[in-house]
PDBQT receptor file of N, H, CA, C and O in Angstrom, charges set to zero:
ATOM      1  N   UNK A   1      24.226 -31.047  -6.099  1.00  0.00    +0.000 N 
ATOM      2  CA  UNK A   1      25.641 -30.785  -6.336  1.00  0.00    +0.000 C 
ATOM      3  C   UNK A   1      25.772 -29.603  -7.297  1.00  0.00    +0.000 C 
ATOM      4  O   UNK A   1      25.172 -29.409  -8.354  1.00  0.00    +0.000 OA
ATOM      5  N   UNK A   2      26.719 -28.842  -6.671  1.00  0.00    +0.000 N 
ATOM      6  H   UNK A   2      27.207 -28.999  -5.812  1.00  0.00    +0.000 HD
ATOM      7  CA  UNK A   2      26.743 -27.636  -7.930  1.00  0.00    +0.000 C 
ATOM      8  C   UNK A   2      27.527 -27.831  -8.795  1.00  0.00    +0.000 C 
ATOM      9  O   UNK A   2      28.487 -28.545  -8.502  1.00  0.00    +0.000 OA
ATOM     10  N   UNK A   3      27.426 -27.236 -10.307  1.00  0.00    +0.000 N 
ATOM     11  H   UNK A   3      26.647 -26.656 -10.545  1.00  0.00    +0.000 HD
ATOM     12  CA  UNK A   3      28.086 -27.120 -11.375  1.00  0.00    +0.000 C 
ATOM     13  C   UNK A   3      29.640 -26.722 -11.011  1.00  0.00    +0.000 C 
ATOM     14  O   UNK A   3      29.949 -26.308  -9.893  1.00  0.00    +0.000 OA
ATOM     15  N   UNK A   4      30.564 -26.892 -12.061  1.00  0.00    +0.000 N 
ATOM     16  H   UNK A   4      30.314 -27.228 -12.969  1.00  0.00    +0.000 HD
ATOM     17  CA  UNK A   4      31.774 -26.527 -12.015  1.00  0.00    +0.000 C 
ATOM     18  C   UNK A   4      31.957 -25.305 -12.088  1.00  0.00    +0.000 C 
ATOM     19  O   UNK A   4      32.831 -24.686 -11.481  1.00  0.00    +0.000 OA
ATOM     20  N   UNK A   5      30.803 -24.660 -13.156  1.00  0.00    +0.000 N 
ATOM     21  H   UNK A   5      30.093 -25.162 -13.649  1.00  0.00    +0.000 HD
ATOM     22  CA  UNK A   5      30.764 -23.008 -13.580  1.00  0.00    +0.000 C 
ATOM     23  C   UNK A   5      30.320 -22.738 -11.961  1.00  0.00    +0.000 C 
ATOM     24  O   UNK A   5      31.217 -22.436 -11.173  1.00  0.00    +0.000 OA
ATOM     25  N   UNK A   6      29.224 -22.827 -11.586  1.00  0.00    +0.000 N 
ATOM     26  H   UNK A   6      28.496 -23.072 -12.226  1.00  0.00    +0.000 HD
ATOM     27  CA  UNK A   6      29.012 -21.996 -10.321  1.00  0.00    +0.000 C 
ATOM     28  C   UNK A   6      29.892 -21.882  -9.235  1.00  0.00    +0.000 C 
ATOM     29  O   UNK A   6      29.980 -20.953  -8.432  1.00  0.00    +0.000 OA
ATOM     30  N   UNK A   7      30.784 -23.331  -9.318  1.00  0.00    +0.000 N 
ATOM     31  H   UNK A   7      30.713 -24.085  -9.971  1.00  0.00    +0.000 HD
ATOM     32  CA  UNK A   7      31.819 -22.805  -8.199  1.00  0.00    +0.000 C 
ATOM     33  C   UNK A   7      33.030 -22.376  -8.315  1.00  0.00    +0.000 C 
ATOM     34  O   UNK A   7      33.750 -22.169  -7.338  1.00  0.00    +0.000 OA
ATOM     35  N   UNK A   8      33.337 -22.220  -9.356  1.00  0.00    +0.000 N 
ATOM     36  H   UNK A   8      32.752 -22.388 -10.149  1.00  0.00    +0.000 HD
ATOM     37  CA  UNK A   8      34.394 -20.840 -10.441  1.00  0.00    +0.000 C 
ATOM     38  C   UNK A   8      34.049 -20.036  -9.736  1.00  0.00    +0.000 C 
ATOM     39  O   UNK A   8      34.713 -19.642  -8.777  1.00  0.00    +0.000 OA
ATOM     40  N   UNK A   9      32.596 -19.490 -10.158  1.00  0.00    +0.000 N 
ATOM     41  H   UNK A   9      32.056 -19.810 -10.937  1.00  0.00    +0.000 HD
ATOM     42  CA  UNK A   9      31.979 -18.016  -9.796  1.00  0.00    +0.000 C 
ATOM     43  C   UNK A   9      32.157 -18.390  -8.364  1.00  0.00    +0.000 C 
ATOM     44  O   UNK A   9      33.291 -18.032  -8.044  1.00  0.00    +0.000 OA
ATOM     45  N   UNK A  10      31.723 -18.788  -7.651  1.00  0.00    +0.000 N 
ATOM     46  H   UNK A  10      30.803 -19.079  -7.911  1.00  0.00    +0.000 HD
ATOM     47  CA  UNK A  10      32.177 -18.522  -6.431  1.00  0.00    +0.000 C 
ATOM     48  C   UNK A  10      33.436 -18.492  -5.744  1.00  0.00    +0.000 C 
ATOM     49  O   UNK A  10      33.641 -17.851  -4.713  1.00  0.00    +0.000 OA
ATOM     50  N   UNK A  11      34.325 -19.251  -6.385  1.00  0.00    +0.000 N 
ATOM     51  H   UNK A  11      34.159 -19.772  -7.223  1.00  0.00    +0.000 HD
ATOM     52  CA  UNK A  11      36.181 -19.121  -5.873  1.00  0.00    +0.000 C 
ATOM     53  C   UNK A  11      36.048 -17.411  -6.514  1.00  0.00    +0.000 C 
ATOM     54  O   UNK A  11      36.150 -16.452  -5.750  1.00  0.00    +0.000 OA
ATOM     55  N   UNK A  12      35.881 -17.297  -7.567  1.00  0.00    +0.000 N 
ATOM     56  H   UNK A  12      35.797 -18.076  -8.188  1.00  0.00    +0.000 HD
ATOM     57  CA  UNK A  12      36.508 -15.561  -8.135  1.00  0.00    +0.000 C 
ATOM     58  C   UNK A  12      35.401 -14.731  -7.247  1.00  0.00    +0.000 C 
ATOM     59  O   UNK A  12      36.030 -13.723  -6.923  1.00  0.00    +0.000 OA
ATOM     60  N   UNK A  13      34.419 -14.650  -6.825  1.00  0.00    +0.000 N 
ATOM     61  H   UNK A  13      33.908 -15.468  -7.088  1.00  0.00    +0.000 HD
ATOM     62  CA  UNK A  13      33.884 -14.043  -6.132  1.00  0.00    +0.000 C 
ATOM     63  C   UNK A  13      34.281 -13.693  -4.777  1.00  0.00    +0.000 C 
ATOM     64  O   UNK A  13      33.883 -12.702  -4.165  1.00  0.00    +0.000 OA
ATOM     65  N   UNK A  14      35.155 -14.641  -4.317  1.00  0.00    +0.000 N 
ATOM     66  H   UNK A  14      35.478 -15.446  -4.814  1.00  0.00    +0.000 HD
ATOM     67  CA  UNK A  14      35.622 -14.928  -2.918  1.00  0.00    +0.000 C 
ATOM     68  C   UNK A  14      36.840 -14.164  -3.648  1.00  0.00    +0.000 C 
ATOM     69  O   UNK A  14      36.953 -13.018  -3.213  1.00  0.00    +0.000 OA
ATOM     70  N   UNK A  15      37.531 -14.408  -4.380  1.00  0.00    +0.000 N 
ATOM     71  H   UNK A  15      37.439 -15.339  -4.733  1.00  0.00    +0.000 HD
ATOM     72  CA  UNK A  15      39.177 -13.834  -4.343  1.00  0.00    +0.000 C 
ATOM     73  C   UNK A  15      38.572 -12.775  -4.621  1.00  0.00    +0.000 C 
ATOM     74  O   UNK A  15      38.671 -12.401  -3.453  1.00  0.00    +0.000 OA
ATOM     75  N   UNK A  16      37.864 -11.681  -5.249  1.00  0.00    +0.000 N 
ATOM     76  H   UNK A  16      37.783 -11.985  -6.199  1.00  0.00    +0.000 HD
ATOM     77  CA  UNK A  16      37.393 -10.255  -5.001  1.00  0.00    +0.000 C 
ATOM     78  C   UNK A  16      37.216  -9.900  -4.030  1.00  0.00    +0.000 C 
ATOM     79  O   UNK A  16      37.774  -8.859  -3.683  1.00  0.00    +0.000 OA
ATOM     80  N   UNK A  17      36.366 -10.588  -3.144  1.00  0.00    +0.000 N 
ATOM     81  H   UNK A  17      35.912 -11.434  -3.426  1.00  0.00    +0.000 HD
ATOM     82  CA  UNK A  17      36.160 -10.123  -1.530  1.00  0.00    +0.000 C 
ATOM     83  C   UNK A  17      37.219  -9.535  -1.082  1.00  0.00    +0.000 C 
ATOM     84  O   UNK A  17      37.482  -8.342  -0.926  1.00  0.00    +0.000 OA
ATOM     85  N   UNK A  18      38.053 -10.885  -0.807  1.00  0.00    +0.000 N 
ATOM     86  H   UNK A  18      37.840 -11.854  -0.933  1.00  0.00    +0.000 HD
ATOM     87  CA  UNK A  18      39.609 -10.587  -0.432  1.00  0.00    +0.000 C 
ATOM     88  C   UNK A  18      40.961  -9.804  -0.758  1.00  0.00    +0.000 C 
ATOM     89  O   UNK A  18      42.031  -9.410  -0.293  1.00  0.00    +0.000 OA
ATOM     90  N   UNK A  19      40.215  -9.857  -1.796  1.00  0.00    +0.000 N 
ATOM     91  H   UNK A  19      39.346 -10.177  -2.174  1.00  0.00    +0.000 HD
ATOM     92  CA  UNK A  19      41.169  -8.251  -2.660  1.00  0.00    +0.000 C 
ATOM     93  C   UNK A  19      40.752  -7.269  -2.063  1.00  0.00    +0.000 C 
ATOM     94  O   UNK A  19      41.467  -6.656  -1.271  1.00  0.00    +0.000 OA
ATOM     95  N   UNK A  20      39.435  -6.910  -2.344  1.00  0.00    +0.000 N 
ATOM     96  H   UNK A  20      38.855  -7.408  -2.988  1.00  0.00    +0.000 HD
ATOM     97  CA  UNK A  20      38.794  -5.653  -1.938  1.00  0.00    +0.000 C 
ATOM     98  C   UNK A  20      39.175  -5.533  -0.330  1.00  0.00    +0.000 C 
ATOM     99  O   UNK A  20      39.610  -4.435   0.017  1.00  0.00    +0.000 OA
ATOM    100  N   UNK A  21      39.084  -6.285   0.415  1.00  0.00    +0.000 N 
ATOM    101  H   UNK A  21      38.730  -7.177   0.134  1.00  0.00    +0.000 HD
ATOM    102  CA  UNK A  21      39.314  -6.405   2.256  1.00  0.00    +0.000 C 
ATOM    103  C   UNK A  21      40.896  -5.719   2.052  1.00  0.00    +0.000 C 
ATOM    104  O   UNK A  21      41.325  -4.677   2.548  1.00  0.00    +0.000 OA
ATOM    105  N   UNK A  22      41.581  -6.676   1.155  1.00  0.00    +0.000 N 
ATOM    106  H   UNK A  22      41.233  -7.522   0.752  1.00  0.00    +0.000 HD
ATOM    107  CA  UNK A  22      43.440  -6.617   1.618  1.00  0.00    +0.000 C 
ATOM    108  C   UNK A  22      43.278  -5.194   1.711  1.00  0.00    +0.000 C 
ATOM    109  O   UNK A  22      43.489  -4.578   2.755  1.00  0.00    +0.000 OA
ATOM    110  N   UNK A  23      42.691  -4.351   0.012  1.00  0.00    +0.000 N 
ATOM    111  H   UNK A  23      42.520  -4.851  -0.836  1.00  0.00    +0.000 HD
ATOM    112  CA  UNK A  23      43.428  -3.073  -0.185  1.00  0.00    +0.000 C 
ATOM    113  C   UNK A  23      42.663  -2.519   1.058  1.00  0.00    +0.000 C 
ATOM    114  O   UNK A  23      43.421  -2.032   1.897  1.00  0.00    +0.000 OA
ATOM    115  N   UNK A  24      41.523  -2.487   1.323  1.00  0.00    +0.000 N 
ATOM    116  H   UNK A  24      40.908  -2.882   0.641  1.00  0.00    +0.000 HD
ATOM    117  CA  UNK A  24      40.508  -1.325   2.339  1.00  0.00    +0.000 C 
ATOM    118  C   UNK A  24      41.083  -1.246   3.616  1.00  0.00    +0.000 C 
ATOM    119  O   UNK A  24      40.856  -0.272   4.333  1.00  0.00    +0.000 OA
ATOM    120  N   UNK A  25      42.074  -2.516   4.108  1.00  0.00    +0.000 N 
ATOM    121  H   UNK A  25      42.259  -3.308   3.526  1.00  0.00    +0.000 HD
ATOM    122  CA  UNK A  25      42.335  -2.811   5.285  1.00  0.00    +0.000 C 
ATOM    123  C   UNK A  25      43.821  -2.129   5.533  1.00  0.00    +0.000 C 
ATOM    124  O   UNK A  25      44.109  -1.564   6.589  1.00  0.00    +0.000 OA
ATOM    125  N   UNK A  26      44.767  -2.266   4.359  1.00  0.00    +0.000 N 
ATOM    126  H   UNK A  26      44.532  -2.724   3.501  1.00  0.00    +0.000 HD
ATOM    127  CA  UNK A  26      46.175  -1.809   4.100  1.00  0.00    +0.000 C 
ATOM    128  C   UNK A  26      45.924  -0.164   3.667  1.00  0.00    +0.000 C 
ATOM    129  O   UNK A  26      46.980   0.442   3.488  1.00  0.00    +0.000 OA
ATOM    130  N   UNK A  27      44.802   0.557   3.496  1.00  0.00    +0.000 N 
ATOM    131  H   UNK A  27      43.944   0.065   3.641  1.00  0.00    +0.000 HD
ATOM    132  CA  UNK A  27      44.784   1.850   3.162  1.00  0.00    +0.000 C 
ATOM    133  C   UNK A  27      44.315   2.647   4.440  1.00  0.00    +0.000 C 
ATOM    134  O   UNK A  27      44.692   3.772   4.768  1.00  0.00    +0.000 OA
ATOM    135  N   UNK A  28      43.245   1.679   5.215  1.00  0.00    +0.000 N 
ATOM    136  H   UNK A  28      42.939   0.765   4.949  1.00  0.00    +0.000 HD
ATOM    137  CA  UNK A  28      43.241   2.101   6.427  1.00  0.00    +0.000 C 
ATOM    138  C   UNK A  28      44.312   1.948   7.472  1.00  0.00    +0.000 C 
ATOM    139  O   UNK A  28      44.425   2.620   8.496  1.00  0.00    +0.000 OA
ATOM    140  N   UNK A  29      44.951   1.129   7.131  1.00  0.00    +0.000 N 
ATOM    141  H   UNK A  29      44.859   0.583   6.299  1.00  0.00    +0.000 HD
ATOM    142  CA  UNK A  29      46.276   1.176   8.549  1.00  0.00    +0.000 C 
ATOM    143  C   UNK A  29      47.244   2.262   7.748  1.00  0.00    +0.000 C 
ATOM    144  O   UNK A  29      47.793   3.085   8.481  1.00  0.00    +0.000 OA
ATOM    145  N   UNK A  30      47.508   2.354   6.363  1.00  0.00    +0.000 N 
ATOM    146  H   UNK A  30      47.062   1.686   5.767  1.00  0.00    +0.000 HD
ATOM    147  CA  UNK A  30      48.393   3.947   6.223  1.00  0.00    +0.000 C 
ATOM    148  C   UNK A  30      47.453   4.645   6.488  1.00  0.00    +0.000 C 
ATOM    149  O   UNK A  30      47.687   5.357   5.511  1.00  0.00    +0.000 OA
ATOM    150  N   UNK A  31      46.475   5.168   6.974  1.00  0.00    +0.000 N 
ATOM    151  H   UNK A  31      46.286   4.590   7.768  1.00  0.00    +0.000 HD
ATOM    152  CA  UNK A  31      45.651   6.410   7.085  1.00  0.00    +0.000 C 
ATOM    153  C   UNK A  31      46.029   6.676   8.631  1.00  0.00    +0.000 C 
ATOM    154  O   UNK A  31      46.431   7.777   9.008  1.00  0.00    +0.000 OA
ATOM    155  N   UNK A  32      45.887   5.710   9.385  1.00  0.00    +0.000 N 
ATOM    156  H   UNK A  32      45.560   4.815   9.079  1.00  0.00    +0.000 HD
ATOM    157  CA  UNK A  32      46.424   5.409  11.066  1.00  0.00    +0.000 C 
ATOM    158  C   UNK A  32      47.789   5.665  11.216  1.00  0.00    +0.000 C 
ATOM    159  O   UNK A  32      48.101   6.011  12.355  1.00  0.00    +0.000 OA
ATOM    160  N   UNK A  33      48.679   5.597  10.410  1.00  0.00    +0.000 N 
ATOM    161  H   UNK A  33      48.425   5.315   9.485  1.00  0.00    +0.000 HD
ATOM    162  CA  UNK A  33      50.059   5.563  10.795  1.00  0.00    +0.000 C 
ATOM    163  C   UNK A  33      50.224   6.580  10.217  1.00  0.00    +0.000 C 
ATOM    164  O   UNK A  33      51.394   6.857  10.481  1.00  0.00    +0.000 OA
ATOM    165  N   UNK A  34      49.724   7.573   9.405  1.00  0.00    +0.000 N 
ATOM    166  H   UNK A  34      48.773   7.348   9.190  1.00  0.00    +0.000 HD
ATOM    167  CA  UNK A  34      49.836   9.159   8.690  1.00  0.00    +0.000 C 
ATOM    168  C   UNK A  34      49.443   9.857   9.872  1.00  0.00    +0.000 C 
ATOM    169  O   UNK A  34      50.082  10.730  10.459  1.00  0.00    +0.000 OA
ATOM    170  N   UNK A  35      48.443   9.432  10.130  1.00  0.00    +0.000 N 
ATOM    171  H   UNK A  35      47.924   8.722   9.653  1.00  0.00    +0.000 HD
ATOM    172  CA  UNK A  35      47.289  10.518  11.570  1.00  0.00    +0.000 C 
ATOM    173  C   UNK A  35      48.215   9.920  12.841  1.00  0.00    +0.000 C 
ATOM    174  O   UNK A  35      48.451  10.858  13.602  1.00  0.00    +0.000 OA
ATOM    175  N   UNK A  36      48.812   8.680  13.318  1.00  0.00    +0.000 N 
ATOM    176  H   UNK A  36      48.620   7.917  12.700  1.00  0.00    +0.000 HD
ATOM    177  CA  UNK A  36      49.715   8.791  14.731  1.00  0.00    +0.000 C 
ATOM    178  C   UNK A  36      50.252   8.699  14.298  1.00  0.00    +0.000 C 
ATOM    179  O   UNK A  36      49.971   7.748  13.568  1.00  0.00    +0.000 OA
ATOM    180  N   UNK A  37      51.620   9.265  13.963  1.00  0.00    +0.000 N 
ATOM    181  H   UNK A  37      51.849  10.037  14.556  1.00  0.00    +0.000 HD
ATOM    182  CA  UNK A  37      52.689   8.813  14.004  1.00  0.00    +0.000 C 
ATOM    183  C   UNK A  37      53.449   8.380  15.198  1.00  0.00    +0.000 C 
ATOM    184  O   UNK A  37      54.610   7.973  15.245  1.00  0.00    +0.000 OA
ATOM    185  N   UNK A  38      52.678   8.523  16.061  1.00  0.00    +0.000 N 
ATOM    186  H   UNK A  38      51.735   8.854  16.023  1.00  0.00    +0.000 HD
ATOM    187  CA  UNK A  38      52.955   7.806  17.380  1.00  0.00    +0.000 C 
ATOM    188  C   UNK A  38      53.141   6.488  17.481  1.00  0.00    +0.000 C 
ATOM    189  O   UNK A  38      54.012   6.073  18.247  1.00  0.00    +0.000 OA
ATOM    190  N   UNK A  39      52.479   5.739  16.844  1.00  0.00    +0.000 N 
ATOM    191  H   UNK A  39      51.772   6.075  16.222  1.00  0.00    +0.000 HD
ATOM    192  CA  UNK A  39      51.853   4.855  16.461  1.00  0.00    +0.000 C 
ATOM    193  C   UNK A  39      53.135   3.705  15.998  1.00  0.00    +0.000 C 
ATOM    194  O   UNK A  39      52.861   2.510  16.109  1.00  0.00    +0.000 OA
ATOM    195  N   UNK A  40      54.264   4.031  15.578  1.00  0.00    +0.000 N 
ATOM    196  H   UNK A  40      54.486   5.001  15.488  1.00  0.00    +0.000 HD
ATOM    197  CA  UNK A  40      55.375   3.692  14.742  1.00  0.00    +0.000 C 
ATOM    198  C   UNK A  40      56.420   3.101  15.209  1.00  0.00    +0.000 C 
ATOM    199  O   UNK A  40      57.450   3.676  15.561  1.00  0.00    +0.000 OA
ATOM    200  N   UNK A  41      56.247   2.115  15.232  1.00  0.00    +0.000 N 
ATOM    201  H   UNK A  41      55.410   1.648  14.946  1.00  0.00    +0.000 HD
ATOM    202  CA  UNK A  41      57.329   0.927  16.021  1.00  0.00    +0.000 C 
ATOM    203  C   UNK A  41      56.262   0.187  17.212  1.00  0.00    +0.000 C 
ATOM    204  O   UNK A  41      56.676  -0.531  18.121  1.00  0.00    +0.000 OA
ATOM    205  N   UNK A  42      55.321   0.414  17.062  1.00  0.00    +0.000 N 
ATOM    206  H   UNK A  42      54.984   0.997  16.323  1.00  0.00    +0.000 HD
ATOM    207  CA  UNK A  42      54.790  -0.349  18.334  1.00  0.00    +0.000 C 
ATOM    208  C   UNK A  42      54.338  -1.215  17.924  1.00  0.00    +0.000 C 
ATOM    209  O   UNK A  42      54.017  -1.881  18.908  1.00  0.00    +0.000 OA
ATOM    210  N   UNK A  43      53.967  -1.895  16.779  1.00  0.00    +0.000 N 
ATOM    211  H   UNK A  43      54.228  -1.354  15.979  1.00  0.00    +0.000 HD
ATOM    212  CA  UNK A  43      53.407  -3.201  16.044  1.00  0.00    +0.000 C 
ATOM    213  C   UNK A  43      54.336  -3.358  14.826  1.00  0.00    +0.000 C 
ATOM    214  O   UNK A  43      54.177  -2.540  13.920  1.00  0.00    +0.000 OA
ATOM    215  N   UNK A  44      55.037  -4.057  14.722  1.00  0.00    +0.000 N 
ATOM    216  H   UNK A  44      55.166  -4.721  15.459  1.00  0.00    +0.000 HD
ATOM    217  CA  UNK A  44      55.835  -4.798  13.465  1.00  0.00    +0.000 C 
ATOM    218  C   UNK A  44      55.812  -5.009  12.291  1.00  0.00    +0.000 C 
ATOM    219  O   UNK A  44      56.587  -4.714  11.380  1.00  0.00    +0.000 OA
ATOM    220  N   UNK A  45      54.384  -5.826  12.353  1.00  0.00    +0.000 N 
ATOM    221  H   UNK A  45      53.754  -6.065  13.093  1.00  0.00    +0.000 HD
ATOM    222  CA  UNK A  45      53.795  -6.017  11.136  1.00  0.00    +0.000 C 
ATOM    223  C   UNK A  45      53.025  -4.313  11.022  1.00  0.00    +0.000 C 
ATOM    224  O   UNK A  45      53.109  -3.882   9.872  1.00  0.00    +0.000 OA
ATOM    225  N   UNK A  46      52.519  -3.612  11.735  1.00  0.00    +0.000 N 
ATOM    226  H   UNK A  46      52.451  -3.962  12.669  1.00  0.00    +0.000 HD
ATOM    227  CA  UNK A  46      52.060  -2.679  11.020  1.00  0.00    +0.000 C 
ATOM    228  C   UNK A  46      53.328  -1.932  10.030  1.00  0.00    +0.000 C 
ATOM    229  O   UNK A  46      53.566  -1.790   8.830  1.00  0.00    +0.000 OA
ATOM    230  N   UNK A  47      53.799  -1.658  11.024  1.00  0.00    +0.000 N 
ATOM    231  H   UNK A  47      53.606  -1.774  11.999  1.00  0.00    +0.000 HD
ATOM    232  CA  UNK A  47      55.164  -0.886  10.071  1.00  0.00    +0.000 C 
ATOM    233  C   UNK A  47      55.432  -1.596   8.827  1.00  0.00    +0.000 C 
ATOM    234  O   UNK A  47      55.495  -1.051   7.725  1.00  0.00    +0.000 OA
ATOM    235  N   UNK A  48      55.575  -2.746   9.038  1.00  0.00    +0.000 N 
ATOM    236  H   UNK A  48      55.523  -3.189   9.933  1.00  0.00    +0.000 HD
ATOM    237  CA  UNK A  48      56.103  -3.676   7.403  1.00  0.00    +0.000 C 
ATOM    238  C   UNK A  48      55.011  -3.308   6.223  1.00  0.00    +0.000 C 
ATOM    239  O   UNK A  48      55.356  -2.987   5.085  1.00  0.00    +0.000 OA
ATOM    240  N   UNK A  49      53.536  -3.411   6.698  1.00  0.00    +0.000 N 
ATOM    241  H   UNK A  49      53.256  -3.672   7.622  1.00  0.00    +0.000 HD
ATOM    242  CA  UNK A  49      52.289  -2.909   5.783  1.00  0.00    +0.000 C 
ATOM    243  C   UNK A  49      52.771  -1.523   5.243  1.00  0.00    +0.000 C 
ATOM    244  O   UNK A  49      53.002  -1.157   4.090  1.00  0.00    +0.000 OA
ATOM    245  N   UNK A  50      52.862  -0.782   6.598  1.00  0.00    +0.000 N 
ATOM    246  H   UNK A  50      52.674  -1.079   7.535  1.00  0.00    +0.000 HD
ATOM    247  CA  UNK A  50      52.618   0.763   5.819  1.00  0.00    +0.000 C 
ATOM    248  C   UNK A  50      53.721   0.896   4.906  1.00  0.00    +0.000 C 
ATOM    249  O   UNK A  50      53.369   1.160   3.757  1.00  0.00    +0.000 OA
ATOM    250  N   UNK A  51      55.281   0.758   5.148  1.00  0.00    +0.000 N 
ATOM    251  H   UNK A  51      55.567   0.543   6.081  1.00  0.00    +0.000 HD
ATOM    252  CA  UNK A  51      56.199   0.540   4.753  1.00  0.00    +0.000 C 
ATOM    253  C   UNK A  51      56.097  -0.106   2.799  1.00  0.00    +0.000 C 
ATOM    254  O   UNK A  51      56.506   0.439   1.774  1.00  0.00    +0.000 OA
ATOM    255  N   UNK A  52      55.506  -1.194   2.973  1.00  0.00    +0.000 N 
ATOM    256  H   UNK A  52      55.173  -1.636   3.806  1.00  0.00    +0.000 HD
ATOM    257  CA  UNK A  52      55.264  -1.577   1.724  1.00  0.00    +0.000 C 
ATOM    258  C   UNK A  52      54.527  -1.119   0.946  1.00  0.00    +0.000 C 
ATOM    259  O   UNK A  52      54.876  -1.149  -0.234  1.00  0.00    +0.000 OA
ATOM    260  N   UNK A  53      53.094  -0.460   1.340  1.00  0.00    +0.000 N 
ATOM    261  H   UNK A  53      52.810  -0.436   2.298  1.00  0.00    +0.000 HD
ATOM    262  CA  UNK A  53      52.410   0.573   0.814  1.00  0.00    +0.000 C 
ATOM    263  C   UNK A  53      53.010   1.378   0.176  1.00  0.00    +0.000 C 
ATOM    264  O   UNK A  53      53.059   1.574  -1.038  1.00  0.00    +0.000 OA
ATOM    265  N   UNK A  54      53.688   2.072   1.375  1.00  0.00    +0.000 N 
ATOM    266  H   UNK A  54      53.648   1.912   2.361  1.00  0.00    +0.000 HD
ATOM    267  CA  UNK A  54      54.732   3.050   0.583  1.00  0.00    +0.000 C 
ATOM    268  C   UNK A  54      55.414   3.026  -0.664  1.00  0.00    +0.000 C 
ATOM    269  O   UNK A  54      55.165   3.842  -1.551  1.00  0.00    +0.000 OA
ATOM    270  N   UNK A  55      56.483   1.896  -0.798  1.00  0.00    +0.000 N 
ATOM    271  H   UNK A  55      56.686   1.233  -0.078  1.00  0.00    +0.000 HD
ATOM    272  CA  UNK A  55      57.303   1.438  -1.199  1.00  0.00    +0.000 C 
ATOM    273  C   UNK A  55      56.611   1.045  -2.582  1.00  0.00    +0.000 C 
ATOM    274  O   UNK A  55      57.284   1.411  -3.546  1.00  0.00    +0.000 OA
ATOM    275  N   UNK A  56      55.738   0.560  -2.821  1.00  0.00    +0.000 N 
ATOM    276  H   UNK A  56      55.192   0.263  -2.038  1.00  0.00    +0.000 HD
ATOM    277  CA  UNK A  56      54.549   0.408  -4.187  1.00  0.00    +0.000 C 
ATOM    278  C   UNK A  56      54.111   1.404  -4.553  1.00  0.00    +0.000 C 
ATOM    279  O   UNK A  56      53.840   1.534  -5.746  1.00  0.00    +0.000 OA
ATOM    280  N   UNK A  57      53.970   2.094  -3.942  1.00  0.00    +0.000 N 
ATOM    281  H   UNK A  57      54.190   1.988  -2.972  1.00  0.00    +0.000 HD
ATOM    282  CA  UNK A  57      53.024   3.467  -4.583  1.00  0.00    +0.000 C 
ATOM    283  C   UNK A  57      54.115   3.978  -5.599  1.00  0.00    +0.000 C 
ATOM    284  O   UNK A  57      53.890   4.963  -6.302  1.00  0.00    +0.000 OA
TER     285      UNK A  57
């Protein structure tokens, strides 16, 4: 059975992953929707991502 400490470290290890994925994944779909703008209205949720990107920066 593992310790309480080791599976801390592993929940915060996992929520880094997932941080690191969100931003890499939300910087690559504005990089896609900068380069097509073709691209823009044809998925929903993309627009709402890039959109919010935006909107934070």
């Amino acid at each position: 059975m593992e310790s309480t400490t080791s599976m801390e470290q592993d929940v915060d290890r996992t929520r880094e992953v997932r941080t690191q994925l969100r931003n890499r994944h939300s910087h690559a779909l504005t990089s896609l929707m900068e380069a097509r703008t073709d691209l823009r209205g044809v998925h929903a949720l993309a627009d709402f991502v890039d959109d919010s990107v935006r909107w934070s920066a």
